[in-house]
C-alpha positions as CSV (number, residue, x, y, z in Angstrom):
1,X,-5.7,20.0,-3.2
2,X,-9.8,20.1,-3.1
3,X,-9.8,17.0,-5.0
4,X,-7.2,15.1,-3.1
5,X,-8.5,11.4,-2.1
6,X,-5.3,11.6,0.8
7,X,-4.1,14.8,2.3
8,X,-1.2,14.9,5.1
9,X,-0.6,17.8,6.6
10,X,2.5,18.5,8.7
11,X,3.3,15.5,10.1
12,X,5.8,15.4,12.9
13,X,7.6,12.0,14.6
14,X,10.3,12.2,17.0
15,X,11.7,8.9,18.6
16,X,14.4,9.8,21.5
17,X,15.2,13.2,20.5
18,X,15.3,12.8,16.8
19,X,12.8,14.1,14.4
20,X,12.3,11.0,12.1
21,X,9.5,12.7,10.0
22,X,9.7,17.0,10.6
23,X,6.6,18.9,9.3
24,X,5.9,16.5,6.1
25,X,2.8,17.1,4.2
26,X,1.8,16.4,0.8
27,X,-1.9,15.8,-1.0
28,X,-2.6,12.8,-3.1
29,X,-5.4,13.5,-6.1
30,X,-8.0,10.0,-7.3
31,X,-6.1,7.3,-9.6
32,X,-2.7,8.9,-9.2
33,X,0.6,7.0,-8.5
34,X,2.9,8.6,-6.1
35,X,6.4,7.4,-5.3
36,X,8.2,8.3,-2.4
37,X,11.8,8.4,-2.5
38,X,14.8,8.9,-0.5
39,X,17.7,7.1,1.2
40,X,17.3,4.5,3.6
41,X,16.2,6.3,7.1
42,X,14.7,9.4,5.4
43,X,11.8,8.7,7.4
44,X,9.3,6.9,4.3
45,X,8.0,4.1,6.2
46,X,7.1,6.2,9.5
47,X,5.4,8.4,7.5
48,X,3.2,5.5,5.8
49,X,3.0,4.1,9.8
50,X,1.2,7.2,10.9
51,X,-0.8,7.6,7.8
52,X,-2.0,3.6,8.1
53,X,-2.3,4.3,12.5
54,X,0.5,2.1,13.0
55,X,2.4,4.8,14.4
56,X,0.7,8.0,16.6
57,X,1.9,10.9,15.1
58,X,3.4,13.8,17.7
59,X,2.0,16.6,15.6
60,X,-0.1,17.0,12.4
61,X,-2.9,15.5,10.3
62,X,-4.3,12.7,8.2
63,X,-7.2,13.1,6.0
64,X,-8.8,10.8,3.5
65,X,-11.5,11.7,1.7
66,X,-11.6,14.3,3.8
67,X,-12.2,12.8,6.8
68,X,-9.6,13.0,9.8
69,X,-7.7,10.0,10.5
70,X,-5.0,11.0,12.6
71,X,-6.0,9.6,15.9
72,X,-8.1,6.7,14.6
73,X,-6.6,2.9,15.0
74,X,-5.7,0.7,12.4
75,X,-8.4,-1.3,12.1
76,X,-10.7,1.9,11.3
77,X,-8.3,3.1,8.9
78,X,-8.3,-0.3,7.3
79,X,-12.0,-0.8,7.1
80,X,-12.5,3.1,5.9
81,X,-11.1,2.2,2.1
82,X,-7.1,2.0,3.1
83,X,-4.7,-0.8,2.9
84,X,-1.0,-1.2,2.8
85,X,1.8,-3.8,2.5
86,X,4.7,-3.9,4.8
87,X,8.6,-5.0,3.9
88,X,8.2,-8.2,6.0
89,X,5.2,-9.2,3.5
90,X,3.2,-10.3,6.7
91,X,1.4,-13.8,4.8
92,X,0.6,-16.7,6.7
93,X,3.1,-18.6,5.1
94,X,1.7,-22.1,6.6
95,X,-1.9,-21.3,4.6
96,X,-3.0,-21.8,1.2
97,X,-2.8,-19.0,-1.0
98,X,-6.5,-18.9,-1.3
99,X,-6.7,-18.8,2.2
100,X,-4.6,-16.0,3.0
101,X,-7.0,-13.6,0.3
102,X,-10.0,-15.0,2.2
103,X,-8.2,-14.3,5.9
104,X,-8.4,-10.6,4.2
105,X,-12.2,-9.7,3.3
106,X,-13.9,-7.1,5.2
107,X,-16.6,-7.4,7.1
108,X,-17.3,-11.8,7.3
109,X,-20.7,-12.9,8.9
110,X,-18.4,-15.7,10.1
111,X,-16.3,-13.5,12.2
112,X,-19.3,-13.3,14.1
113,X,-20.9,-16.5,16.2
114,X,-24.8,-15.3,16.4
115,X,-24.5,-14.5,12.7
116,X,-22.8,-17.9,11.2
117,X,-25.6,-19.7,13.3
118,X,-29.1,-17.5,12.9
119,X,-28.0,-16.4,9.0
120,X,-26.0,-19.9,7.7
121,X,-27.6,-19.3,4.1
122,X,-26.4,-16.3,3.7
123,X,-23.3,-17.2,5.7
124,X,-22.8,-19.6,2.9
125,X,-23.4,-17.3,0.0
126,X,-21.1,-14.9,1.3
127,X,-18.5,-17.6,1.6
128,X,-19.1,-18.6,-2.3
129,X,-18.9,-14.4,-3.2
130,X,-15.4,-14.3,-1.2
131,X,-14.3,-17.6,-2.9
132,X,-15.1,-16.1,-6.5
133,X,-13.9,-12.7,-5.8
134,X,-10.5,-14.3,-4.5
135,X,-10.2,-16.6,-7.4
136,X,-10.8,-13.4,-9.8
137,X,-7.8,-11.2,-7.8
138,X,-5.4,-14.7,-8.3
139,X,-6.4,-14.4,-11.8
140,X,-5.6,-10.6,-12.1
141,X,-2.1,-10.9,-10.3
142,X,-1.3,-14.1,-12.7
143,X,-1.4,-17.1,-9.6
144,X,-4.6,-18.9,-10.4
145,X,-2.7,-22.2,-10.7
146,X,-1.0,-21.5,-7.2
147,X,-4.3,-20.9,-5.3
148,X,-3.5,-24.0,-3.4
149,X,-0.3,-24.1,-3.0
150,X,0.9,-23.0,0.7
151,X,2.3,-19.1,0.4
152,X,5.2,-20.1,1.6
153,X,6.0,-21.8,-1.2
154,X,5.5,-19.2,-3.6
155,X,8.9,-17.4,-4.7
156,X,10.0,-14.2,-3.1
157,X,8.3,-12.1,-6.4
158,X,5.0,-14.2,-6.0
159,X,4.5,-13.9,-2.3
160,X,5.1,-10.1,-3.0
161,X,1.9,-10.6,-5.7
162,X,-0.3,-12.0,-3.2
163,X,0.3,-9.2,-1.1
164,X,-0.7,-6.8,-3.2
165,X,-4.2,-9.1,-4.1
166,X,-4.7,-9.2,0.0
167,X,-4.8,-5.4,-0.4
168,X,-6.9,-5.7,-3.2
169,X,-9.4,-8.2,-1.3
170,X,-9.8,-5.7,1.3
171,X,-11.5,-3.1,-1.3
172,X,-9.6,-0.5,-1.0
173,X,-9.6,2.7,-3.2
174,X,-6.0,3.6,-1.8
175,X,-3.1,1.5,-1.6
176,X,0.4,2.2,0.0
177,X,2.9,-0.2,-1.0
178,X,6.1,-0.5,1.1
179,X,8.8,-1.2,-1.8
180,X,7.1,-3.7,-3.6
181,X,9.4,-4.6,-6.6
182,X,12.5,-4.9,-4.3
183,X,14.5,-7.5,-4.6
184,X,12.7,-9.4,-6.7
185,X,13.1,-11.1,-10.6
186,X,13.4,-8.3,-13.2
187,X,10.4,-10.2,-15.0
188,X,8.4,-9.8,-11.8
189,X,9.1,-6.5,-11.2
190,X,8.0,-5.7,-14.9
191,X,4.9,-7.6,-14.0
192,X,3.9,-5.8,-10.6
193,X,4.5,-2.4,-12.3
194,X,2.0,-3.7,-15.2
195,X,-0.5,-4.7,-12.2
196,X,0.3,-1.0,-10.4
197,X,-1.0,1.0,-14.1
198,X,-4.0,-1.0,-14.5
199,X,-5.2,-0.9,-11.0
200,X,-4.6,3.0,-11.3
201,X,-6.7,3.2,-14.9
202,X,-9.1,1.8,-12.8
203,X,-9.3,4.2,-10.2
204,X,-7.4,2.8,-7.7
205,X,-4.9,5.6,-5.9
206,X,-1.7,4.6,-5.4
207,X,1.1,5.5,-2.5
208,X,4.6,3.6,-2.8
209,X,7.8,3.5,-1.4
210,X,10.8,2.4,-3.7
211,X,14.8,2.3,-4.0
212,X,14.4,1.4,-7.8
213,X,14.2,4.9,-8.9
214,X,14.0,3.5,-13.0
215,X,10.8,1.7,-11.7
216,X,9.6,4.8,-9.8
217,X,9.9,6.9,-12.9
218,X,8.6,4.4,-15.1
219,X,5.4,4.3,-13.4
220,X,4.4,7.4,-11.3
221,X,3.2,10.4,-12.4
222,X,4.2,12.1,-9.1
223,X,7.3,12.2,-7.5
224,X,8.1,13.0,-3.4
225,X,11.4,13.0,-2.1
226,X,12.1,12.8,1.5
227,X,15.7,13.3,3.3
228,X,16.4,13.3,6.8
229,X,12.2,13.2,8.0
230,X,11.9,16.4,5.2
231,X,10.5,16.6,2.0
232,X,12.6,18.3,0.2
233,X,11.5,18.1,-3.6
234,X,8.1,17.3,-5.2
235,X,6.6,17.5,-8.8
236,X,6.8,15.1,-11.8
237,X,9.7,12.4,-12.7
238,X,11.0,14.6,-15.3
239,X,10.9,17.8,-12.7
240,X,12.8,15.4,-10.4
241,X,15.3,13.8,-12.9
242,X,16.4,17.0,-13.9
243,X,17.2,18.8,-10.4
244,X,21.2,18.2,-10.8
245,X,21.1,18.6,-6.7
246,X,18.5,15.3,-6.4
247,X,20.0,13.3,-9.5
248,X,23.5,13.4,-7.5
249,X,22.7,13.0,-4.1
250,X,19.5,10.3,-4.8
251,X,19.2,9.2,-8.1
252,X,23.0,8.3,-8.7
């Protein structure tokens, strides 16, 4: 795909003698949302660990936006535009929910000692821009109120919000999402799929892993199914809800 903001190209992981992920590629275009499917230990979440340099691949590539990511470290791949969300959520639960957006902003002067001592104006304006640029993602995901409150107070479906606006804080044109409606209220999950179309109308790309197949063809418009480290079907949620073999062995 010339146009593709992600391309992975045949991917291979093998952890004692079996293949987890065997030859997977697929190509991802600007704005679209892509679900990945399949049953648990299909091999979804090593495939976003090798994409995200969690994970070394054995064999393959990664590309985004056309540069090669494959043997880059996570950091890189963080701070080139990329940013994902794990099943474990991964907050600081002990920290404010202000704080833990702030914790996420690329690039901080204050990271830095010469800087936060030779530059402390501008140290100090880039703290207020990171302070009203959090405040404005707690107002997009709907937790204003809660922005200091401690994360781990927030319910299961809220903490899974603020991990989507730590993505978000990170300013990131792609976004893998590792399941992010499971388990959580039916309201929330109406409310994260709402977030997941508006973030994609405005140009954000969008990779996710889900179980809640409804959800998943609710809100993509592309469709990959993985089984056993293969993909074995791609195409659009109506070309995968009416493949009688995936409907019976996934989708059922």
């Amino acid at each position: 795909m010339a146009d593709s903001i992600l391309t992975v190209s045949n991917l291979s992981k093998t952890f004692d003698g079996l293949k987890a992920v065997e030859d997977f590629s697929f190509a991802i275009a600007q704005g679209q949302i892509v679900g990945l499917i399949g049953p648990n230990g299909a091999g979804k979440t090593t495939v976003f660990n090798m994409i995200t340099g969690f994970l070394a691949a054995d064999s393959g590539e990664v590309f985004y936006q056309g540069k090669p990511l494959t043997r880059c470290p996570a950091y890189r791949i963080a701070r080139s535009g990329m940013a994902r969300t794990f099943q474990d959520l991964r907050l600081i639960k002990s920290l404010r929910v202000i704080d833990n957006i702030l914790l996420s902003r690329p690039q901080q002067s204050g990271e830095h000692f010469l800087p936060a001592v030779l530059r402390r104006k501008k140290l100090r304006q880039e703290e207020a821009q990171n302070r009203q640029k959090a405040a404005e993602l707690l107002d997009f995901i709907g937790l204003a109120e809660k922005q200091d409150h401690l994360a781990g107070a927030l319910s299961y479906g809220q903490q899974k919000l603020l991990t989507l606006a730590c993505c978000l804080a990170m300013e990131a044109d792609l976004l893998l999402l590792d399941e992010p409606i499971s388990g959580i209220h039916p309201n929330m999950i109406e409310k994260m799929l709402s977030l997941m179309t508006l973030l994609s109308a405005s140009g954000k790309t969008i990779l996710f892993i889900e179980h809640n197949i409804e959800a998943v063809m609710q809100v993509a418009g592309h469709v990959i199914v993985m089984d056993a480290g293969r993909k074995i079907a791609e195409g659009s949620p109506q070309m995968i809800t009416n493949n009688p073999e995936i409907l019976e062995a996934y989708l059922e």
